[in-house]
N, C-alpha and C positions, 0 to 999 in steps of 0.2 A: 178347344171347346169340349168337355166333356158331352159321353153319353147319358141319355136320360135310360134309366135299369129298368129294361119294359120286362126283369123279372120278379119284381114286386106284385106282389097279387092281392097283399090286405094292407089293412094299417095297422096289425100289431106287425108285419115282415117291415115297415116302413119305419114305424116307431124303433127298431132290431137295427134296422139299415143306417139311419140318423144318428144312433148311437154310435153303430161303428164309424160313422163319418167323422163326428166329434172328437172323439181317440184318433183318425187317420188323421187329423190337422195335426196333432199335438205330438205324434210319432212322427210326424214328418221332419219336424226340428230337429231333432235328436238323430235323425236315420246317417249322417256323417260321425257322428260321435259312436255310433255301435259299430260300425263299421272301421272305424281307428284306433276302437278300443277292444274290438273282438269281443263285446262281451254285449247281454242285454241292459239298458242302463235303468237304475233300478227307479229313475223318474216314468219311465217308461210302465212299470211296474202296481206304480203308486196310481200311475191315472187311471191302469186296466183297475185297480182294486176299488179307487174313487168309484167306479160307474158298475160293479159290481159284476163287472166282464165274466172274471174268473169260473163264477157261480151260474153261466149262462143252460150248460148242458143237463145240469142237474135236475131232478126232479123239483116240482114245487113244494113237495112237501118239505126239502129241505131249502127250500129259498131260491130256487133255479127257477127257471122260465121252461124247462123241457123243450128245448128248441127239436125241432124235427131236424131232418139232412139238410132238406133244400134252405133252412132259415140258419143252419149252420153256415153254409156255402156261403151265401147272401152275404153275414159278415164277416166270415173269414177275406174273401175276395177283396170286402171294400175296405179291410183293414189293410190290407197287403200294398194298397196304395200308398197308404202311409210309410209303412216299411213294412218290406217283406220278412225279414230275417224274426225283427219280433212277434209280425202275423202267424211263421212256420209255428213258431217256437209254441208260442197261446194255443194254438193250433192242436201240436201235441197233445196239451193239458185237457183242453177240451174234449179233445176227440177220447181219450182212455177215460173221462167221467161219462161220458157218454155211454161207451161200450162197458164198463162197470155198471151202470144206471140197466142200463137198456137189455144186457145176455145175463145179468148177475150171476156172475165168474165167483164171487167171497161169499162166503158165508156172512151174515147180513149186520150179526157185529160189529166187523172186521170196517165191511161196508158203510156200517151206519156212521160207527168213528172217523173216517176219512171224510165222508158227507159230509158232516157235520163241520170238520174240520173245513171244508172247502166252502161251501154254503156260511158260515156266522163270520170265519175268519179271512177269507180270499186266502188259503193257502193252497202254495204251487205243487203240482204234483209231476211225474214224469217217469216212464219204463227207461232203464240203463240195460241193454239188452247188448248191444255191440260190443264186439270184440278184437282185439290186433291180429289173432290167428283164425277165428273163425269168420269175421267180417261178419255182413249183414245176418241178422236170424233168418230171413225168407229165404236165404238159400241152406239153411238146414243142419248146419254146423251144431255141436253138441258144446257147453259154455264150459273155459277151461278156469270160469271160478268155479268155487266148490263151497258146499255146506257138509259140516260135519255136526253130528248130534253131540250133545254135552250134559247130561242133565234135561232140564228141559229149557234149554237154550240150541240153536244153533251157532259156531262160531261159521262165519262166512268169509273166504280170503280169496280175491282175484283185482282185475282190471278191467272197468270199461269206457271203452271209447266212444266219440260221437254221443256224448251225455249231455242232448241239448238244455241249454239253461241251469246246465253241472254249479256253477257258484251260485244261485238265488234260488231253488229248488226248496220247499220246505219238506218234502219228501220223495224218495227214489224206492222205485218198483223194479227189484232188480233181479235176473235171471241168474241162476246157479246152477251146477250140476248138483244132487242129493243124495248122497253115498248110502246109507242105508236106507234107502229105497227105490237107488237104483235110475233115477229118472229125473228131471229138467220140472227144476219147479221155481216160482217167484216169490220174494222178499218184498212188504213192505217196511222202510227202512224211515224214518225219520233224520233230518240233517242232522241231529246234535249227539244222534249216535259214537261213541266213542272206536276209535277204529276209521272214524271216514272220512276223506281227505280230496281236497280238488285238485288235479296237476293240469294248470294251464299251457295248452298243447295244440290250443285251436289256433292257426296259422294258415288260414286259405284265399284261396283267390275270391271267393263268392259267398253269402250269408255268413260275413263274420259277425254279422250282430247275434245270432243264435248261442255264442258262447258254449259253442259245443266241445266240453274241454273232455280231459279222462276222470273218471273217476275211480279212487281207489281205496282198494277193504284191506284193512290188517287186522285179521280176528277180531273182526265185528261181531258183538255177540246180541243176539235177535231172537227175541221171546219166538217159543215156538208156538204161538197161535199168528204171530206174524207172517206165517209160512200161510202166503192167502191163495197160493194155485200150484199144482202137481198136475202134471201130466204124463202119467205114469206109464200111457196107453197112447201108443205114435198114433196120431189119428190126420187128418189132411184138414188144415182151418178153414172154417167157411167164407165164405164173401164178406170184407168189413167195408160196409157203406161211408163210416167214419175219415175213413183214409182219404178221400175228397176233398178234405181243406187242404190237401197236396197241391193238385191240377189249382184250386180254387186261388191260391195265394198264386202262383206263379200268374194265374191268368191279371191277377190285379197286380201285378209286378210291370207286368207288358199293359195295361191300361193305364199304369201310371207315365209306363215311358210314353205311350200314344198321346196322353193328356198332354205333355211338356213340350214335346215337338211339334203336337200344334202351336204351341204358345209360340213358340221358337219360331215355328216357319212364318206366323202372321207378323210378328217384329224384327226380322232379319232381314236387311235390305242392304246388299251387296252394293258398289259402287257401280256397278258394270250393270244393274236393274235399274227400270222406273219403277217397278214394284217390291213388296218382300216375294220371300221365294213360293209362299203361300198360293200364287198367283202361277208357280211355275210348273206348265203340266205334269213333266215328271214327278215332281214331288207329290202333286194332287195324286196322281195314279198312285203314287207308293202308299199316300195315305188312304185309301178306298182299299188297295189291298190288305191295310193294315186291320180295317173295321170289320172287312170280310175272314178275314183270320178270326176274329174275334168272338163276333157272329156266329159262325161255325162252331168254337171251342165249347161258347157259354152255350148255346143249344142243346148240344151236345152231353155236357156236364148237368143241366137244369132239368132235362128230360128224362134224364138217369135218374137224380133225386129223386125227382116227381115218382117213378116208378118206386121205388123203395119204400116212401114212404106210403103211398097210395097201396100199394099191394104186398104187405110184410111176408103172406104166406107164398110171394113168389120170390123169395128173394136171394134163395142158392139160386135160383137162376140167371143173376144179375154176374155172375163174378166173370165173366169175359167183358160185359158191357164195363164194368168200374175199371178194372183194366185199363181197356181201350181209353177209356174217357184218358185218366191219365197218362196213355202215351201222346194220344191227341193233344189235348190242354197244353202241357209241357212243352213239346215240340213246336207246338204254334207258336208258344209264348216265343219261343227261342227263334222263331224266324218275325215274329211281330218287332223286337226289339234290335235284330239285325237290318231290317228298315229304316226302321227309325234313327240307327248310324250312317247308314248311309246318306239319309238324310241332312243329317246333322253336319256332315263329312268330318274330317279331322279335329273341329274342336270339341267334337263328343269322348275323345278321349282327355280332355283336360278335367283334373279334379274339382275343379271350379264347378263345372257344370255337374248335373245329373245322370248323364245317361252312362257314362263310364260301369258306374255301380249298378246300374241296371241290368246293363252287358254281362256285367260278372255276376251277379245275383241270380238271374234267371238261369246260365249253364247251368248249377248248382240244382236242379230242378231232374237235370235227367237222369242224375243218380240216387233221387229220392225211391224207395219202393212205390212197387214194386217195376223189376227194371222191361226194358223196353223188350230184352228180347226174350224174358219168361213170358210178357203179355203175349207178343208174336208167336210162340212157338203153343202154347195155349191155345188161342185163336186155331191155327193148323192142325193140333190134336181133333180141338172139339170138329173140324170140318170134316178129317178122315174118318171121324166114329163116327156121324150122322147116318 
């Protein structure tokens, strides 16, 4: 039995909600096939583009809805039902239109072009920031691609990894080191650029549907108004409320595994039962603490929004709370879903069922940004300076 979402609070978040509902049935088909095929399946793609997904974060002047946090959350969440791996992935796309839309980081050209391109035509966008030797950017690695000036071209040549949605991308936002100017700046790069190339590499235990393969530049050469951010000047990044459909996908990852196992436990009836096991205390307990997990996460996560959006001029204040939400979210999700096999007992690992890919999907959460024990050690700074 599903929960009824006592965090809807109008009819356009319901109207928002319904939609992601729509798309979660239709991704739910496919969530074996991305998942066997490591990659996102491009039907997948077609249904976000049918329903005009893509264009959600975006202003309305260019055909977006302007979703706030908390109405991002809502259908990131209930997409992730459907599959997680393609929720992260949209997730992405969303959340950098948003933070384009909402801090305007480009010069408004730059901006308007990409808009426009996302808003008339649903084209996919995504930052290629990771790297083999530097690993994640939030831990502060300097990018061992590079741009070299040319005329008024850039040629750009490196590697990067963990480039989710790296083959269906219609454009990549990508970090480079900037030799003559000395400083860490981003490329928007269009897919049909000459020089760029997918090396299918994604092989993991968990959200193989994200298709997060490498991407790779051989003197890529990239007009220099392309050059859409320079950060010339180390500065310490502010709170990204965006980052949210992180906790929010995994929490509907464990809401999906919660939904299945009811189903399961109400129609599994052992021979050694009169009843299913739905009936059998422990399990009821497992599932009570499952909802209670839940309950906590989504409060937790909802309440945050609410604040973000309710009070923008507080909102450097928020970056322990966003934080925390996602080590919370995450980790609950990961002990909601560990229930749930136990539940299940032994034929939760058979590929037949669903919860196997649940298991392995939701790990895949704890290593998302930002990590557990920068939020912790965070947290203990700000207590000792108070």
């Amino acid at each position: 039995m599903q929960q009824r979402n006592i965090f809807i609070q109008s009819e356009r978040q319901q109207n928002l909600y319904d939609k992601a509902g729509r798309l979660a049935e239709q991704l739910y088909k496919r969530r074996k096939q991305a998942d066997d095929d490591a990659s996102l399946p491009l039907e997948n793609l077609a249904d976000l583009r049918r329903e005009k997904y893509l264009s959600l974060t975006l202003p309305k002047s260019y055909g977006g809805e302007e979703l706030s946090l908390y109405e991002f959350l809502l259908i990131q969440e209930k997409l992730a039902e459907g599959d997680g791996a393609t929720a992260l992935s949209i997730g992405w796309h969303l959340g950098v239109i948003k933070e384009l839309s909402e801090d305007e980081l480009w010069d408004k050209k730059t901006f308007n072009y990409l808009a426009q391109e996302v808003g008339k035509n649903q084209k996919l966008v995504n930052r290629a920031a990771t790297e083999p030797a530097t690993g994640s950017p939030t831990r502060g690695g300097i990018p061992e691609t590079t741009a070299i000036m040319d005329g008024d071209h850039y040629i750009v040549n490196g590697r990067k990894t963990f480039t989710t949605m790296a083959q269906v991308l219609d454009f990549y936002i990508v970090t480079a080191f900037i030799k003559d100017k000395d400083a860490v700046g981003s490329f928007l790069i269009p897919k049909e650029t000459a020089g760029l190339s997918v090396n299918k590499t994604w092989d993991t235990l968990g959200m193989r549907g994200t298709g997060s393969d490498d991407l790779i530049l051989e003197n890529v050469k990239v007009p220099s108004q392309f050059l859409v951010e320079v950060n010339d000047k180390p500065r310490k990044p502010g709170p990204k409320g965006w980052l949210l459909h992180i906790p929010a996908c995994y929490l509907g990852i464990a809401t999906a595994a919660r939904n299945d196992v009811i189903e399961f436990a109400k129609n599994f009836q052992p021979n050694s039962l009169k009843t299913p096991i739905s009936e059998v205390e422990h399990v009821r307990q497992k599932v009570g603490e499952i909802d209670l997990k839940l309950l906590q996460a989504r409060h937790f996560m909802y309440s945050v929004a609410e604040k973000w959006d309710k009070f923008p001029d507080k909102r450097k204040e928020l970056a322990g709370e966003l934080g925390a939400v996602k080590v919370v979210a995450t980790n609950s999700a990961n002990e909601v879903v560990d229930l749930v096999m136990r539940i299940v007992g032994g034929r939760g690992l058979a590929k037949a069922m669903p919860f196997e890919q649940y298991y392995r999907d939701v790990r895949a959460g704890l290593h998302n940004p930002p990590m557990d024990d920068m939020v912790i050690q965070s947290l203990a700074r700000n207590a000792f300076s108070s």
